[in-house]
N, C-alpha and C positions, 0 to 999 in steps of 0.2 A: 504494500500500500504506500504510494507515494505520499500522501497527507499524512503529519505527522497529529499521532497522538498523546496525548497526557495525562497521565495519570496522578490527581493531587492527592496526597499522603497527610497523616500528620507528622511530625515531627519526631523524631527516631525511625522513623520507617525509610525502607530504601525507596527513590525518586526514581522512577526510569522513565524512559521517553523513545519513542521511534522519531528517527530523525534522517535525513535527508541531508549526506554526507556533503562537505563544502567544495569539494574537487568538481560537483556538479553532475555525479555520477549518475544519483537519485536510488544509490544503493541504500539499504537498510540495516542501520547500525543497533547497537542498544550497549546502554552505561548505566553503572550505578555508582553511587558516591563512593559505596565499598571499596569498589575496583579501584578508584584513582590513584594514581601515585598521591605523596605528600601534598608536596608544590600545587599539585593541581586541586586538592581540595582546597586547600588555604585558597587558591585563585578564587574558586565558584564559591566560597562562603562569604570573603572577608570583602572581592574585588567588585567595587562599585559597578566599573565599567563593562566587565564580564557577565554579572547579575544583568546590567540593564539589554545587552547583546542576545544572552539567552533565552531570557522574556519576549525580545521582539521579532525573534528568530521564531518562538514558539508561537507568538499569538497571529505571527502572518498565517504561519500554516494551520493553525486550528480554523480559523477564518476563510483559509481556502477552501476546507471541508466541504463549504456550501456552497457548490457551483465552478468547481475545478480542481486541480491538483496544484499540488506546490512543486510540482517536478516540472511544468510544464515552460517551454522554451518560452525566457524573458522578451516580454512585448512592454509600446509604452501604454499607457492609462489610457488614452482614448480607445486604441484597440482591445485593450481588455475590458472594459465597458462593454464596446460593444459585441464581442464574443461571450459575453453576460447573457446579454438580452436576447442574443439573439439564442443562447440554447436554453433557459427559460423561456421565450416565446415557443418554441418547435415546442417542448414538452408539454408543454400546457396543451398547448392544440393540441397533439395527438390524446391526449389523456382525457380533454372534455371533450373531445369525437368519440373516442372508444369508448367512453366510462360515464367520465364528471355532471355532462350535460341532460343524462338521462336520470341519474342520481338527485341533482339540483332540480330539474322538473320535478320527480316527484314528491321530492320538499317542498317546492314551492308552491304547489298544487296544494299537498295536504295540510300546509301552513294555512292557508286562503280557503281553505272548507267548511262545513259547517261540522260542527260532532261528528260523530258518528261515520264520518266519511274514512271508508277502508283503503288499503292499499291495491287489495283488485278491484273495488272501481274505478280509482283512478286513471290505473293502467288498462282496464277494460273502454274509460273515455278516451284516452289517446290514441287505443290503436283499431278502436272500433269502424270509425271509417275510410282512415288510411293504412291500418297494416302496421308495421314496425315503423314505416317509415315515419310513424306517427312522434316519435320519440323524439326526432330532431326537428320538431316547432321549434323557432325563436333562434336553433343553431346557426342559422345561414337569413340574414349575416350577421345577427346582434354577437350568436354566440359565438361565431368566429373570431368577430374584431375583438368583444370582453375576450377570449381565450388571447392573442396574440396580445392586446393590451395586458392584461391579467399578469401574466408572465415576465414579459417584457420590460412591463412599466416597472412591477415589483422585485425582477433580475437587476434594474439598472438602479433603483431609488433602494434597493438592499447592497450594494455593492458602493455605491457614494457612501451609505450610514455607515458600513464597517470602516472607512476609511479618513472618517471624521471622527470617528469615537475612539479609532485606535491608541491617537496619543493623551487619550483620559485612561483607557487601561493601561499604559505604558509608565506611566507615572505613578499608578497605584491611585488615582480618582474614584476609577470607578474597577468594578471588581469583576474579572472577563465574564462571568457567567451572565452578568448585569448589561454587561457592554454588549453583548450577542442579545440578550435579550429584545433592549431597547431597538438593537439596528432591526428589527424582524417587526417592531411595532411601528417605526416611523415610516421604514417602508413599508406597512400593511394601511396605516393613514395616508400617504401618498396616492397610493392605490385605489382605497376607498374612493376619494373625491376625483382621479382621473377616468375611473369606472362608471360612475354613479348611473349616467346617463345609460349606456349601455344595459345597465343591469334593470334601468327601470324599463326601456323599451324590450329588455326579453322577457320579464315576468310579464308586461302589458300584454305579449303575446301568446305567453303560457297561459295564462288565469282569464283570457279572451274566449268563448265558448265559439267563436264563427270559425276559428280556428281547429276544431274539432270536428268540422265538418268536409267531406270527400273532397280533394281538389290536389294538384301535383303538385310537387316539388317548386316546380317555377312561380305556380299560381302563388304558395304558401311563400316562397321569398320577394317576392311583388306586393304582395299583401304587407308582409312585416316592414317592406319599406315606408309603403304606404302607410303604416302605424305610424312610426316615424316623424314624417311631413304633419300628419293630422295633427298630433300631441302638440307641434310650434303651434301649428297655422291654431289650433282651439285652445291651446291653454297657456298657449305662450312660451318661449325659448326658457325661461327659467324653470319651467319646469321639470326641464329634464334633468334638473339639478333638486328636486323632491327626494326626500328621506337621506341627502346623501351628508350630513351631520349624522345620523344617526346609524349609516353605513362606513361612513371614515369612522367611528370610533368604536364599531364592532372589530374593522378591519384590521383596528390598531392593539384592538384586545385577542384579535384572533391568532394574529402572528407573533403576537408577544408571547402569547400562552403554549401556541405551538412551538414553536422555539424553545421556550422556557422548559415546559415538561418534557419536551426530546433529549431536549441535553440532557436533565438530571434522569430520565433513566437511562440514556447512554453512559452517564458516572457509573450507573449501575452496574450495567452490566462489565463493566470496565474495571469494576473493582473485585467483582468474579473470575476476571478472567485471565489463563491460564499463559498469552501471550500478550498480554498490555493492551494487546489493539480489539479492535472491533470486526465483526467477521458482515459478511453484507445481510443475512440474514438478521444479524442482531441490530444490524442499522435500523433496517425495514418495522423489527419487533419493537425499537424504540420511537418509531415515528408514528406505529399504527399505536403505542400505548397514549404518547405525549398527544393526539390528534383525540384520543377518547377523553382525556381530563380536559382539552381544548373545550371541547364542544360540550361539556358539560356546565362547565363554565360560563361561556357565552351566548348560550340559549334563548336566553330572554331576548339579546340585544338583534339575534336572527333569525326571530319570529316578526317581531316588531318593524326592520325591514321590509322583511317579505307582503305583512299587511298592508305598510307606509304604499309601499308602490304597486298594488292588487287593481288590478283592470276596473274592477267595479267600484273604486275612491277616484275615476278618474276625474277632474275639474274638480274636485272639491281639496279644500285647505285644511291639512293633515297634521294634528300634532300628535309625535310618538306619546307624550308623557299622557295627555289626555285621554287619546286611547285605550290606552296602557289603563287607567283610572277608572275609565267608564266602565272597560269590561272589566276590572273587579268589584265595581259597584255594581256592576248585573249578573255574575255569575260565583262571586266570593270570590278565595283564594282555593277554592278544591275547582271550581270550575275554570278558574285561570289553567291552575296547573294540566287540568286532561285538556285544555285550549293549546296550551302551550306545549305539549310533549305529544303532539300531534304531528308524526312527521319526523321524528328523534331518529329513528331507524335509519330512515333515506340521507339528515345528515350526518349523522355517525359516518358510516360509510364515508359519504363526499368526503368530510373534514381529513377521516385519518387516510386515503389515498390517497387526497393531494397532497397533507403533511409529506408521506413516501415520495410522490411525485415530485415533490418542490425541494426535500433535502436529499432526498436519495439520487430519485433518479437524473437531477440537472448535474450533478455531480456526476455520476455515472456516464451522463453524452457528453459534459464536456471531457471529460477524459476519453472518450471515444476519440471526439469530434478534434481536440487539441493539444490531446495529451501526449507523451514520447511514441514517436513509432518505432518498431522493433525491425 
């Protein structure tokens, strides 16, 4: 594994670390205090400037982890930006084509329902009079551009946050697990608000019933365009910017959270395990666990979304908190809750594969896509 891993200890315990040899080999070394000669402990305990070298050395490459290797042949920042976004953008698309987009439908669906609405009716309204092809309403071309944006935006706006916050962990400001965290929240708020529009003209399409009726491919992306146009021309251009406060700061709790719990059960398992490092399997185990405390988590804030921008609130002026108020004054807090965990299932799922898909797998193409060739 070219990405180097770390393992923190407390104090009397041995430190090791996989590292990524200085000759530029990308061979895999490993050291522990034990081994050192003399001179060279006194260096790494006492030597200011050593301490600060190996900290920075290590927190590039932990930082890499997300979205490439620390092996890969030195380019400058703009290039690597955008070798960023561009294998985040590819991931995302392939992933809300094959997966994401049918998962999020039927969230969004069962979000926007009334009680008692099952998971085969929903899927029984979608493909009843188009077939499978029923599934990809709203993908072409809301869910296209949100997929290329989605990725992209939040590959490039995660990649500037590590690289502004590095020199607050470098100094001991702020504490790395903290500093990972934050970069996953601000760019999940950047995102939030460059998505917003997108996401409210696909749920407009999903939670639209004309749409559930027999018509082709071309018909159904003509149509969603046509959503579109209509939503400026009748409720005006700022609307496309509805619920998206309240989707930036889901966005910012989503990625924060996601991030946050991956990492610490990737500590986990790292403190298990038998060769320091992480195997891909256990990457995977750590993103689908950190993706299920996620979504636990931030539930409330993406239900509330999902309602904010529901086909049937169209022209009218939506406040989350109101909402939110009303219906526990009409239903208590036991009718919120079965209101609310309506649709848990479909995002469980979405949350923890794109978790995988956003830490695992962009890492995994950029190392395809950029990594050492052999």
């Amino acid at each position: 594994n070219a990405s180097i891993r770390r393992t923190l200890v407390s104090v009397g315990d041995v430190v090791s670390a996989n590292y990524v040899s200085e000759d530029g080999s990308g061979s895999s070394h490993k050291s522990t205090v034990s081994s050192m000669p003399r001179a060279n402990r006194r260096s790494a305990f006492f030597s200011k400037k050593n301490k600060s070298q190996t900290t920075t050395t290590t927190l590039s490459s932990t930082l890499s982890i997300r979205g490439g290797s620390a092996a890969a042949p030195a380019v400058d920042a703009s290039t690597e930006f955008a070798r960023r976004l561009l294998v985040a953008a590819v991931v995302t698309l392939l992933y809300e084509g094959a997966l994401g987009h049918l998962l999020e439908f039927i969230k969004i669906v069962m979000q926007t329902s009334p009680p008692g609405t099952t998971y085969t009716s929903v899927l029984k309204s979608i493909t009843a009079e188009k077939g499978i092809a029923g599934v990809w309403d709203g993908f072409i071309p809301w869910g296209v551009v949100q997929a290329v944006g989605k990725g992209g935006v939040f590959g490039l706006a995660h990649s500037m946050a590590k690289k502004y916050l590095q020199p607050f962990i470098d100094d001991g400001t702020l504490p790395e697990v903290v500093g990972l965290t934050l970069a996953g929240g601000i760019a999940g708020g950047f995102q939030g608000y460059v998505l917003s529009p997108t996401l409210l003209l696909k749920t407009r399409v999903m939670t639209n019933a004309v749409f559930r009726e027999k018509m082709s491919l071309l018909k159904t992306t003509l149509l969603s365009l046509t959503i579109g146009f209509d939503v400026v021309k009748d409720e005006g251009i700022l609307t496309l910017m509805k619920g998206s406060n309240v989707f930036a700061t889901k966005r910012v709790f989503d990625w924060s959270t996601r991030y946050f719990f991956s990492d610490v059960f990737e500590s986990l398992f790292l403190k298990y395990s038998a060769t320091g490092k992480l195997t891909g399997s256990e990457k995977i185990a750590a993103s689908l666990l950190g993706g299920t405390a996620s979504t636990i988590s931030t539930l409330p804030l993406d239900v509330l979304v999902a309602k904010t921008q529901d086909a049937k609130k169209a022209g009218e002026k939506v406040s989350a908190w109101k909402m939110f108020k009303e219906e526990l004054d009409e239903v208590g807090w036991g009718g919120l809750y079965n209101n609310y965990m309506m649709g848990f299932e479909a995002r469980l799922a979405h949350v923890c594969f794109t978790t995988v898909a956003m830490k695992v797998g962009t890492a995994m193409a950029y190392e395809y896509m950029y990594g050492p060739k052999e």
